[in-house]
N, C-alpha and C positions, 0 to 999 in steps of 0.2 A: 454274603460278603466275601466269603473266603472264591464262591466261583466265580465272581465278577476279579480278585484279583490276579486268581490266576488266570482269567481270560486277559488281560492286561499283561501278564507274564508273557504268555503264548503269542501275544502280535507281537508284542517287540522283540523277544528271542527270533520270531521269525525273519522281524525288520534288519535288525544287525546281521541277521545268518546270513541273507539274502544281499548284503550290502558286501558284505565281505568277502561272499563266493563269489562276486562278480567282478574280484580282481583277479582271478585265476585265467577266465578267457580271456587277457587284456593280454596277460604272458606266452598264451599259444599266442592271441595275433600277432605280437611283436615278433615271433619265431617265425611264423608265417612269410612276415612282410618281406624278412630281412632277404628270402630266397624269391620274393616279386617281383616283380619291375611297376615303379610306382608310377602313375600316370602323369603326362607331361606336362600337366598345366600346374602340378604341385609339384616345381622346381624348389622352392625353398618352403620355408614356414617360420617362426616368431618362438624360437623356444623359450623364452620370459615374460612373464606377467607378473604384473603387479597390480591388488587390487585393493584397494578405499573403500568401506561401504558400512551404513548407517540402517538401522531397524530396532524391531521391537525383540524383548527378549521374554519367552510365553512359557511360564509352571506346567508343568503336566505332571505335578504326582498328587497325593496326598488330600494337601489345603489347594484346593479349588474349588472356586463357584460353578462353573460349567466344565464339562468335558475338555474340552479343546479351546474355544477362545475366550478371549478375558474378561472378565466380567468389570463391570464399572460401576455398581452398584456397592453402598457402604463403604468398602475402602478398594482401592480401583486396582485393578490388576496388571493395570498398564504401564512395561518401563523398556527402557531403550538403551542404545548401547552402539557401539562400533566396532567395527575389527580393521585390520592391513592385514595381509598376507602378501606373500612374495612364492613363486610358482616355479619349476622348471618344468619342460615339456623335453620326456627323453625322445619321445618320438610322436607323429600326430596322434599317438593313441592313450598314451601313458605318460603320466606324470608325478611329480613329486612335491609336494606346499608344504611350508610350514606358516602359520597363524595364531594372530596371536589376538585377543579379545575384552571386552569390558564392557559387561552388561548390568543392569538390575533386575530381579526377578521379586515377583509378589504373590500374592497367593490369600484368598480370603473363603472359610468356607462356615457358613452361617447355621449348617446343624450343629455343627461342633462350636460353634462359638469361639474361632479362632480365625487370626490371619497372622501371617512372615511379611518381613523385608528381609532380602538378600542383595549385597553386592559382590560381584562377582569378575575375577581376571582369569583367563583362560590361557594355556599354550599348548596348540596339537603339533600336530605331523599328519599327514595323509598322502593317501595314492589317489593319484584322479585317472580318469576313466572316457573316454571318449569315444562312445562305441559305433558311430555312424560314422566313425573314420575308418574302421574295420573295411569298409563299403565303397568308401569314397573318401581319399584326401583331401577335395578342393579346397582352396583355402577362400574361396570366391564367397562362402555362405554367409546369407543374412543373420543368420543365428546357428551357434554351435552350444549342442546341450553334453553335460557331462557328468559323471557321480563323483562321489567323493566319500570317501572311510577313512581313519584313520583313529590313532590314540593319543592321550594325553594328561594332562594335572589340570584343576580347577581351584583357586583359590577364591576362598568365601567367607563371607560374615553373613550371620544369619541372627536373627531374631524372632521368637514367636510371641505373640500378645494374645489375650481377651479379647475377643471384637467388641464386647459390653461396658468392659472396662478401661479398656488401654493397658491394663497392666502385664508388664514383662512377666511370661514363663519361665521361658530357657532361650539359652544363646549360646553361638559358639564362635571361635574365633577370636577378634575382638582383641589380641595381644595373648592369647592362649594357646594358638595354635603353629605349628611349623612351619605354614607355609609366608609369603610376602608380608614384612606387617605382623605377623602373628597372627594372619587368618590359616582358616581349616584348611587343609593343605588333600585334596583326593583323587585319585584318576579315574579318566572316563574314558567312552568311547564314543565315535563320534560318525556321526553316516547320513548322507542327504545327497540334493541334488541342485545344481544350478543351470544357467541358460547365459549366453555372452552373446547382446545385441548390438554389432558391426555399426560404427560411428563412421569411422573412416580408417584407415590402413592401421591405425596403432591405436585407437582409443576405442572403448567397449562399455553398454551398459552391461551393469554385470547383477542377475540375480539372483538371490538363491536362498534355499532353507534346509538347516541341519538338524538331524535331534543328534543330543546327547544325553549319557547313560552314564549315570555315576553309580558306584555299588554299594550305597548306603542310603540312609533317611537322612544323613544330617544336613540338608540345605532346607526340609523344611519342619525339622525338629520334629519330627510326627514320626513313630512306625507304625507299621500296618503288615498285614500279611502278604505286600507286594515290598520286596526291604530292599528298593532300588527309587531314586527318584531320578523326571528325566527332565528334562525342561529345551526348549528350542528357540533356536536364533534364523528370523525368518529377514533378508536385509536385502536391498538394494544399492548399486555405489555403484562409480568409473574404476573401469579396467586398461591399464595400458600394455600392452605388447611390444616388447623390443626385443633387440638382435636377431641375426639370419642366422638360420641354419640350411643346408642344403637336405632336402629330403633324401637324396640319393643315397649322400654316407650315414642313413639312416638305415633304410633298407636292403643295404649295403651294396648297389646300385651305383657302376660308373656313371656320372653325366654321359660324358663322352663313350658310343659305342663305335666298334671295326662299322667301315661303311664302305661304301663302294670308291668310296675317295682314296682308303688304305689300300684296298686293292688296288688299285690304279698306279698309285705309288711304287707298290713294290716292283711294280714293272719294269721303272723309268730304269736308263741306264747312269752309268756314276756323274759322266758329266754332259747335260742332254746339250749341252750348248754345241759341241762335237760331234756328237752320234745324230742319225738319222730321226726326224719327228718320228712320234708313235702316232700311230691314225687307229689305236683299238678306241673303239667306241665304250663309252661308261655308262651302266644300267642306270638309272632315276631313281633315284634313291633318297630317301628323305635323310637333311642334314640334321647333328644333334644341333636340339632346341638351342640351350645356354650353354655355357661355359658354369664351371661353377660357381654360385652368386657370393659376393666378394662386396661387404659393408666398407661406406668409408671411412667407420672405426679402424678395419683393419688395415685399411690401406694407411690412414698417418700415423697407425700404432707399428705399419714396421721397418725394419731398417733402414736409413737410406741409405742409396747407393753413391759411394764414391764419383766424383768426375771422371774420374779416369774409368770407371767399367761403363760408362753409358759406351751405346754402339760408337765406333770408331767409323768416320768417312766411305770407308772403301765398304763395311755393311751397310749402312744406309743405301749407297747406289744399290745392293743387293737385291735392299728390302722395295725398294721405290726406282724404278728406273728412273733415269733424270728427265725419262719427254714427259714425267707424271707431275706434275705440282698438285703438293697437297691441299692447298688453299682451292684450287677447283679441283676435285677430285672427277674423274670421268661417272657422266652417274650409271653406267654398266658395265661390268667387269666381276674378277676376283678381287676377292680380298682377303686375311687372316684376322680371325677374330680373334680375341686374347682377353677381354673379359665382361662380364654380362652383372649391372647391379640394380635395384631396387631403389636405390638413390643416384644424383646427379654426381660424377666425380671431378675432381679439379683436372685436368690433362697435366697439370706440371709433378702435381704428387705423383701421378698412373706414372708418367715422365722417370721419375725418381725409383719406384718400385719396380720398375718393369726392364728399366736401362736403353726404353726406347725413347729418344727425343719426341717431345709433344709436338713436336711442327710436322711428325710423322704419325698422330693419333686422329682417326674420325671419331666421333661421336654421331650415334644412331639413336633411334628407339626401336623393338621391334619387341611385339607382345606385350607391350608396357613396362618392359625393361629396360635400361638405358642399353647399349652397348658398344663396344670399344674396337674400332678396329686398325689396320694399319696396310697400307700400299693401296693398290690397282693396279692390275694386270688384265691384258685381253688373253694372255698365253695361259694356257692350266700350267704349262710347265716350270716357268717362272715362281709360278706364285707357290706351287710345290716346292722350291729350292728355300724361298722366303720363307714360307712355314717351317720346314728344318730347321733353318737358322733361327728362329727365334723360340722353337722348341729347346735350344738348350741353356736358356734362364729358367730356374727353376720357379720364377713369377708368372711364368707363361710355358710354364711344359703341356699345358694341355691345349695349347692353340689347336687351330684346326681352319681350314678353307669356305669361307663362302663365296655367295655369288649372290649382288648386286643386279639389280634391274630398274632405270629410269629411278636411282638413287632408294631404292627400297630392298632389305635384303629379301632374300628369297630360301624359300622352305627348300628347295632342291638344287642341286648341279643341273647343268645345262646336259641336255642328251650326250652331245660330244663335246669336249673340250676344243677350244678353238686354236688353231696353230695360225703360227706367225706367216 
């Protein structure tokens, strides 16, 4: 007896050891990342979740029929329960939950001539763990599996009876105890794993199973030479995923890198309208992906802008020469892109945030991202002056130049810039 329960000590001491060492590598990754350059297809990612989920809640100490699963025989071991939690995601590696739970638990064991009822509310805290992001950010995958440790308080009522007789033992809780209710009030620790299978862009089935460790007998009124009882929450439920975040200012990673376009730039002289064309030729150079992605939360959460700061007449020609109508925009050329989102945006709101008239906004897709752009130019040089100038709203300091082709942007600058 006594080595069967210290064999039972030694796995789970191992189980928790092993659960909770495994949030130390999560902290070098994040250190890691922060000096990488995160790959281009995990522009953003979903740092909120929230998850719903329904299952069995399964005894594992003491009063049990079998080892591990529940027994249905004389008084049935079988009960169930719910949780929500609510999730932050500081980075695709690492995260933070808090949860909160309400299960029943049972327990029948027929040498001893006893079985428990317990019900049971739960509230933890945990770090979650995502270790194939280590590897690979994509946010593309069919399924993202993850750990989870954390601690917390268990409130309980517990009953033990005679399997022969029905008649009560002992009980705790019950308007006796400190915690909700006057149930037993104790804390535990808590460590498992789950799996989130990809519905579609925001909804998730979400599965997963936890043990937890309380550091006493009282949930099932029995000690024994193992004077810990654990019991596990094995559940299935919908997971949703909201808000953007930019992986970039994660791994502390500008969107926007120096490219061959900057160079170019600093070449030009003050006013190229005056000075002689520039005929250097521009290396091929790959343009940055997005801009940084920009929810239409944030866009009608912020200020709007006065009538009077939209562009004024004389930028607009700046931005848009007047042989350009934006209603047929030329489909090859330059353009300034100013902002890249995962959702559709109204053009009057961007309008209002940005201080550029909508009757001067394209809307694109490109990568499955919308994107937002503003002029047409056949000149590089022009559309340089036009990026300046709408570099300095700070809704669009990060603008930057593309190039269009047969109305589809394009991954690179043209070999040379095309003069007038």
């Amino acid at each position: 007896m006594i080595m069967k329960s210290l064999g039972k000590l030694n796995i789970f001491s191992f189980f928790f050891v092993i659960c909770f060492l495994g949030m130390f590598p999560c902290t070098l990754t994040a250190q890691k990342y922060s000096k990488a350059q995160s790959p281009a297809y995990h522009s953003y990612y979903n740092p909120w979740i929230a998850r719903v989920s329904g299952g069995a809640g399964i005894f594992l100490g003491d009063i049990k029929q079998n080892p591990l699963l529940p027994s249905g025989t004389r008084k049935s071991e079988w009960r169930f329960g719910g949780s929500l939690s609510v999730e932050y995601r500081f980075n695709p590696v690492l995260s933070l939950r808090g949860q909160s739970l309400y299960t029943g638990l049972a327990g029948t064991k027929t040498s001893a001539n006893r079985y428990f009822n317990s019900d049971l509310v739960e509230g933890t805290i945990g770090i979650g763990f995502y270790p194939v992001n280590i590897f690979s950010t994509s946010n593309g995958r069919v399924a993202e599996f993850y750990l989870i440790a954390g601690f917390g308080v268990a409130n309980f009522n517990s009953k033990l009876y005679e399997l022969s007789t029905e008649n009560l033992v002992s009980s705790s809780g019950s308007g006796s105890g400190i915690g909700i209710g006057g149930m037993t009030l104790e804390p535990i620790l808590t460590a498992g794993f789950g799996v989130d299978f990809t519905l579609t862009e925001n909804w998730m089935i979400s599965f997963e199973t936890t043990n937890k460790l309380l550091t006493n007998d009282l949930l099932d009124l029995t000690d024994s030479n193992f004077p810990y009882d654990v019991y596990n929450f094995t559940s299935l439920g919908l997971a949703y995923r909201f808000g953007m975040k930019s992986a970039g200012k994660v791994t502390g990673i500008k969107v926007k890198e120096t490219t061959a376009e900057d160079i170019y730039i600093s070449t030009l002289p003050v006013n190229p309208e005056t000075q002689p064309s520039i005929k250097e030729e521009v290396k091929t150079e790959e343009l940055p992906l997005l801009n940084a992605v920009i929810t239409i939360k944030e866009i009608e959460s912020a200020q709007t802008v006065e009538e009077s700061t939209i562009i004024p007449t004389p930028l607009v020609e700046t931005l848009l020469p007047a042989n350009n109508d934006i209603k047929g925009l030329k489909s090859t050329g330059y353009r300034v892109q100013i902002l890249a989102s995962s959702k559709k945006i109204n053009l009057e709101t961007l309008s209002k945030k940005t201080g550029i008239a909508a009757d001067l906004i394209s809307e694109s897709i490109y990568n499955g991202l919308f994107i937002y752009t503003t002029g047409s130019y056949e000149n590089y040089e022009q559309v340089v002056v036009a990026r300046k100038t709408i570099r300095n709203k700070p809704a669009t300091a990060d603008a930057f130049v593309v190039y269009f082709e047969e109305g589809q942007r394009q991954k690179t600058l043209p070999i040379k810039p095309k003069q007038n």
